[in-house]
SELO-485885 format. One line per 4 residues: number of its first residue (from 0); for each residue z, y negated, x negated of C-alpha. Coordinates in pm, 1 decimal, decimal comma, always signed. Each point is the difference from the previous one (the first is absolute). Example, Ala and Ser with C-alpha at 12.3 -4.5 7.8 and 13.67 -1.06 7.14 Angstrom:
BEGIN
0	+780,0 +450,0 -1230,0  -66,0 -344,0 -137,0
***
This chain:
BEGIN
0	+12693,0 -11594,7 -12468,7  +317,5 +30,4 -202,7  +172,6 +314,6 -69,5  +286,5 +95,2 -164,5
4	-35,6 +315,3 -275,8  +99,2 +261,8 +181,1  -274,8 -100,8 +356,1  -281,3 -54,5 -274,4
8	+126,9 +399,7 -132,4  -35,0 +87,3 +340,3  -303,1 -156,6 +93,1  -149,3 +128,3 -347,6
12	+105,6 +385,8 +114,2  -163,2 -26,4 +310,2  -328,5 -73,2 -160,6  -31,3 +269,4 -241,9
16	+157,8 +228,2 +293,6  -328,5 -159,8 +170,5  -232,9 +83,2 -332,2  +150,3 +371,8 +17,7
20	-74,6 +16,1 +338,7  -362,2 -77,5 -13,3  -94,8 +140,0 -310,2  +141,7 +324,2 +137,6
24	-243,1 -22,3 +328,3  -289,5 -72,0 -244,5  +113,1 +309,6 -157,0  +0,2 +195,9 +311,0
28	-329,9 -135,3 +80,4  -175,8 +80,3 -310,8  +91,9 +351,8 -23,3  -78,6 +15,7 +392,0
32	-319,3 -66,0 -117,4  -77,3 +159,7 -305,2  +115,2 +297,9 +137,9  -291,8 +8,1 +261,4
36	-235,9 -135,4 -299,4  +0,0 +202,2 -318,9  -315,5 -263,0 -105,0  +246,8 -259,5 +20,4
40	+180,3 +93,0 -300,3  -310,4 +86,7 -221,2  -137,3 -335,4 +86,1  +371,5 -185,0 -99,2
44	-75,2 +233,9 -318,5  -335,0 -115,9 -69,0  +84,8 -362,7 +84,2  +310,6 -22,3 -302,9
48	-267,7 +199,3 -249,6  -252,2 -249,3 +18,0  +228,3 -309,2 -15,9  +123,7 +127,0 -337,5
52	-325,9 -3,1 -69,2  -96,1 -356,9 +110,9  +291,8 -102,7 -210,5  -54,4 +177,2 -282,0
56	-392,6 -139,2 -2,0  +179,4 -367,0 +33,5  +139,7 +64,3 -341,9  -282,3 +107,7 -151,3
60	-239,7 -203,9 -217,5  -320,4 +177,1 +91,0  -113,8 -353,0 +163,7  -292,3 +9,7 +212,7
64	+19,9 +366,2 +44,9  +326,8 -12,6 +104,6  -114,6 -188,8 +306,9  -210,7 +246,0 +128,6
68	+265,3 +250,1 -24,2  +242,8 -177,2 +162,2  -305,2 -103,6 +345,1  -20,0 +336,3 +31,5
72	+380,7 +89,9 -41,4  +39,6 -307,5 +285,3  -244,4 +192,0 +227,7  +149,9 +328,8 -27,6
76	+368,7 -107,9 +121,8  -145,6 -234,6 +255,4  -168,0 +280,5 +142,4  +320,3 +223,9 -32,2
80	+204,0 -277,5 +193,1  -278,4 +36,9 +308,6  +26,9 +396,1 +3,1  +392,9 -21,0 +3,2
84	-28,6 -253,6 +286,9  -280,3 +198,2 +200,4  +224,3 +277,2 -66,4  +293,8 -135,2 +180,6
88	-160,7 -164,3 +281,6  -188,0 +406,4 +53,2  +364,1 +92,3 +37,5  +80,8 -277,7 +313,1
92	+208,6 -236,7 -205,3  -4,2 -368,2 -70,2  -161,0 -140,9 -282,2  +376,4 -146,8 -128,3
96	+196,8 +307,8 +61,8  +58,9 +62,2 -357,9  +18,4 -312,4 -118,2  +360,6 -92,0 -87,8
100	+232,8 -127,2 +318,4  +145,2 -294,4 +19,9  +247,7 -129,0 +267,4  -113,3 -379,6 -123,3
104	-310,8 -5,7 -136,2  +52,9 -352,6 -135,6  +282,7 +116,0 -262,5  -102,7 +329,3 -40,5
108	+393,5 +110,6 +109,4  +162,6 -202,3 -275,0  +87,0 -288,3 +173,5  -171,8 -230,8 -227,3
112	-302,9 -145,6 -38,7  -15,1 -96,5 -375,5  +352,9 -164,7 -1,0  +11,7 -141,0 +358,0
116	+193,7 +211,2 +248,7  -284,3 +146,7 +227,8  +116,6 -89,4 +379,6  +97,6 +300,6 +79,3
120	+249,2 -24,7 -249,9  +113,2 -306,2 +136,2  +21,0 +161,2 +342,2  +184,9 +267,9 -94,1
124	+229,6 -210,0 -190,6  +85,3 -151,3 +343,0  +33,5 +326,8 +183,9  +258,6 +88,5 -235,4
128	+155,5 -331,0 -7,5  +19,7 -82,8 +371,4  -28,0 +340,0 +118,7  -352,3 -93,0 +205,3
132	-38,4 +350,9 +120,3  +171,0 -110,7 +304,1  -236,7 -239,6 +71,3  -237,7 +207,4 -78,5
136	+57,4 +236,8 +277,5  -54,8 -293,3 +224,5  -272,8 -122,5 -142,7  -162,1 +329,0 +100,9
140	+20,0 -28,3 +331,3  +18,3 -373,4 +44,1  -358,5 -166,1 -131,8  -295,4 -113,5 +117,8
144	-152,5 +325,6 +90,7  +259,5 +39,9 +253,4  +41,1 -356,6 +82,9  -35,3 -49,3 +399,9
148	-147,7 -273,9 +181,6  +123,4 +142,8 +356,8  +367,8 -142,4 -30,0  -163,0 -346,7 -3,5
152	-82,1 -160,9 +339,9  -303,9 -140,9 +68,9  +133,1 -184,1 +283,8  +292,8 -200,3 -235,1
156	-123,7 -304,4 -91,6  +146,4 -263,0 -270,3  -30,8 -325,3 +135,0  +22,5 -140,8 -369,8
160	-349,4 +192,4 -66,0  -152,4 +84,8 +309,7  -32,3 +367,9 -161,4  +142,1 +274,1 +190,5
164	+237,2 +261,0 -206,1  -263,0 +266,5 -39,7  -220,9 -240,2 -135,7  +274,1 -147,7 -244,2
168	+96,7 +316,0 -101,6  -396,3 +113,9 -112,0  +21,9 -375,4 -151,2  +291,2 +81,7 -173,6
172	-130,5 +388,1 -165,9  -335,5 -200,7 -65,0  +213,5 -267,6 -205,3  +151,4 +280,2 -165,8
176	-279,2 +213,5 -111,0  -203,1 -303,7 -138,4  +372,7 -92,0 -170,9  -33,7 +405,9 -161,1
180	-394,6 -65,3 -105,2  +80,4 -324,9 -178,2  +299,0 +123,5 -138,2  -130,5 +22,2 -358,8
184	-232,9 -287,2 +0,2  +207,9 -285,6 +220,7  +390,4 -91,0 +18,6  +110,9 +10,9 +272,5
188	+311,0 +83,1 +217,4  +129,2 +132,1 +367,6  +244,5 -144,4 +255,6  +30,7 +202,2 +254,8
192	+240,8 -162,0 +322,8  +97,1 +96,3 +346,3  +245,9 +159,7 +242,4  +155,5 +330,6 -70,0
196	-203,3 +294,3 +64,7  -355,0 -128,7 +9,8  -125,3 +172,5 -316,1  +55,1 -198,7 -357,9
200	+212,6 +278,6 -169,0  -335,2 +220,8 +80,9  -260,4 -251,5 -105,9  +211,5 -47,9 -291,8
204	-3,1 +395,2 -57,8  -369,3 -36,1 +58,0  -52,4 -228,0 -272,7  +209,1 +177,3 -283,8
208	-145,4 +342,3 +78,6  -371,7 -174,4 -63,6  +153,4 -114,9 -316,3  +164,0 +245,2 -144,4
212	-308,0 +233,9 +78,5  -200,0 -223,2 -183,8  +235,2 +20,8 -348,8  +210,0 -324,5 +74,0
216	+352,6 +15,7 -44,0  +214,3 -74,3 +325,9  +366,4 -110,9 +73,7  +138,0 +7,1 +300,8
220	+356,7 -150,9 +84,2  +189,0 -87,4 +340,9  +115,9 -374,8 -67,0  +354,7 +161,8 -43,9
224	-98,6 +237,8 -253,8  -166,9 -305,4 -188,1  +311,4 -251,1 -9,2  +207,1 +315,0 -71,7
228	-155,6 +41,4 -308,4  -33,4 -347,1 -85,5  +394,1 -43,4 +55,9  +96,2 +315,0 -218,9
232	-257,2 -153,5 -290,2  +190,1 -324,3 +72,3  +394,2 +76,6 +58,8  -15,0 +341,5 -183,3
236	-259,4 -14,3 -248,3  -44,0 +405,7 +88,1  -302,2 +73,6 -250,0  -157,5 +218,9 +244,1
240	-36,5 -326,4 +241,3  -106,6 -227,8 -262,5  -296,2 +275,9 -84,3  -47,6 +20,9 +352,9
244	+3,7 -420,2 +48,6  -283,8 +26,4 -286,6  -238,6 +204,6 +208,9  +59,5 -156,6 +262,1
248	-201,1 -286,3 -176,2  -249,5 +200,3 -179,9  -134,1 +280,2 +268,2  -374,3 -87,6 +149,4
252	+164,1 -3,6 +369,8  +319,3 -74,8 +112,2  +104,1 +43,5 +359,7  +306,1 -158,8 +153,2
256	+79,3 +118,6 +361,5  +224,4 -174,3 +249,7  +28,9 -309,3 -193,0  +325,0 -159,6 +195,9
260	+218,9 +334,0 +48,5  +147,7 -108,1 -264,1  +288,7 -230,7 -41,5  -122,9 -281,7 -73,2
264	+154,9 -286,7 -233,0  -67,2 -223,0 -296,1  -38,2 +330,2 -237,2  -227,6 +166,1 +175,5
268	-251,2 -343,8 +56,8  +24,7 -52,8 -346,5  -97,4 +317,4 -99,8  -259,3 +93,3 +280,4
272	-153,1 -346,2 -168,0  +27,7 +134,2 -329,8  -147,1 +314,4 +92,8  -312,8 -167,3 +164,7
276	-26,9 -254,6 -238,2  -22,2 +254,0 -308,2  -209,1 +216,6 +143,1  -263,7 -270,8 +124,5
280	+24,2 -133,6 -332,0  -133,3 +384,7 -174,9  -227,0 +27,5 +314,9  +164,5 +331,2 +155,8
284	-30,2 +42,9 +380,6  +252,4 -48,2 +214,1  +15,5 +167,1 +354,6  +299,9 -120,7 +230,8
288	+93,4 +106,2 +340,1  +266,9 -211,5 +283,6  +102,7 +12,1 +308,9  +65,3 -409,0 -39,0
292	-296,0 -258,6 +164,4  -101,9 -239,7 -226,9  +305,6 -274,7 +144,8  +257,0 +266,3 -77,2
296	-117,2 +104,0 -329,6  -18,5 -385,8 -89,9  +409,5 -72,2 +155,1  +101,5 +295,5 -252,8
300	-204,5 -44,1 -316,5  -15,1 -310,8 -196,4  -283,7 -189,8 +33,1  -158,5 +80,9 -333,0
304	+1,9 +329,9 +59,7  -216,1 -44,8 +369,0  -264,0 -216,8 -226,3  -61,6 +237,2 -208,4
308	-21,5 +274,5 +324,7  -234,8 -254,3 +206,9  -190,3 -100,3 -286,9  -58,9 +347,9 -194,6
312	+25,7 +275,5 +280,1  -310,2 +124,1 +243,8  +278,3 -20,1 +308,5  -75,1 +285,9 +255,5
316	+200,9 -16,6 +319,8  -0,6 +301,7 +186,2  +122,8 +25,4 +355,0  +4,0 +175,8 +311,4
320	+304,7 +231,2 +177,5  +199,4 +265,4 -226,6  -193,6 +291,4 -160,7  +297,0 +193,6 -74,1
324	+147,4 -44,8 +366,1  -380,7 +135,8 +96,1  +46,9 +313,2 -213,6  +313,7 +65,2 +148,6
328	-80,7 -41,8 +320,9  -316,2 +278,9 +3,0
***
């Protein structure tokens, strides 16, 4: 993810802000504690007095003696550790409460794990870049927990597969949730297609609220946002767009919605190709989303482009009347 100086500074502030934050709660927790259990701090006492001790018996040369010594020093802070856990459990609280809190537990709040940026750093590096919170917000109400069979008809049949749309839609969430499980393991990528309204923006919501729970770092774009930032990297060369065009390549999931809205020409096939093409090529996930059928989407994009869609994409064609007009309508 690239980032100029001053979003890294940023980024940077919000973790220690993040390292304040919880070392203060594990403040507040320990003298919550303590306070109830006077024995608490005699045994934290007792603990730091023998482990000068141990050390002090590892510089010795008393040999064989030594050994002894330190068994029995071993044995006395072991069983110190089990009275200071017995101790807090007695008082109703978790066996972790004072250990030290961590908002990712796989970077320890630095955003690094030795010098690879953790994923949440990544993440967060998008938030700030794309503003995601937006999304966000959506992705809160519009996922798989709240995904609804009910607006697809039983009774609507697709003469192409004999399925009915209820049972293309649980096809289609089935397709998608063994897409999410394989997602580290298997390369792979989406194409979702279909009228208006019959649920591919939320089955593509579905799939990068899966991922991004799971640590993966998710771009969405509307196909105009995506050519707009390839044209200003292009025509402009804005910096901010050719960071932007870079991530674009590089992020574990990209999502491109309403592939077609856009005008379409020879700069926009070329670099929709591109696009597809580089990222196949680093093996990063793509997830698109059109209203076209498969004739339509061939008429506007070059054939190259269709291969590589046919031949590389799990196509998932949902269908059925118009969700949103549903909504509205109760």
């Amino acid at each position: 993810m690239s980032l100029n100086n001053s979003q890294y500074d940023t980024l940077i502030r919000q973790y220690n802000a993040r390292q304040f934050h919880n070392q203060h709660l594990l403040d507040e927790r320990i003298q919550e504690v303590y306070g109830k259990c006077p024995r608490l701090t005699e045994i934290d006492n007792e603990i730091s007095s023998i482990s000068v001790a141990s050390a002090k018996q590892l510089l010795s040369d008393d040999g064989a003696e030594d050994s002894s010594v330190l068994s029995s020093l071993k044995e006395q802070l072991a069983a110190l550790r089990r009275e200071k856990r017995n101790l807090i459990a007695s008082l109703g609280y978790p066996a972790d409460y004072l250990e030290p809190v961590y908002t990712c537990k796989d970077c320890k709040d630095t955003g690094y794990i030795g010098n690879e940026r953790c994923h949440c750093f990544v993440q967060a590096a998008i938030d700030l870049v794309y503003t995601q919170s937006n999304v966000k917000d959506i992705l809160a109400k519009e996922n798989f927990s709240n995904f609804s069979y009910a607006y697809y008809s039983k009774e609507q049949i697709n003469p192409t597969t004999g399925l009915s749309a209820y049972d293309t839609a649980k096809k289609a969430v089935a397709d998608c949730k063994s897409f999410i499980e394989h997602f580290d393991t298997s390369f792979e990528n989406l194409f979702f297609y279909g009228a208006t309204g019959v649920g591919k923006t939320f089955l593509s919501n579905c799939v990068a609220k899966e991922l991004l729970d799971k640590g993966h770092s998710v771009i969405y774009f509307t196909a105009f946002q995506l050519f707009d930032i390839f044209e200003k990297d292009t025509f402009q060369k804005d910096a901010a767009a050719s960071a932007a065009g870079q991530n674009i390549f590089d992020c574990d999931l990209l999502i491109i919605d309403d592939l077609g809205t856009e005008l379409a020409n020879s700069f926009t096939a070329s670099r929709l190709f591109l696009c597809l093409n580089e990222r196949m090529l680093r093996q990063k996930s793509t997830l698109i989303s059109t209203n076209l059928s498969i004739d339509q989407l061939a008429d506007v994009y070059s054939e190259r482009i269709c291969s590589r869609i046919f031949s590389s994409y799990t196509m998932i064609k949902l269908f059925g009347d118009d969700i949103r007009l549903k909504k509205k309508l109760h």
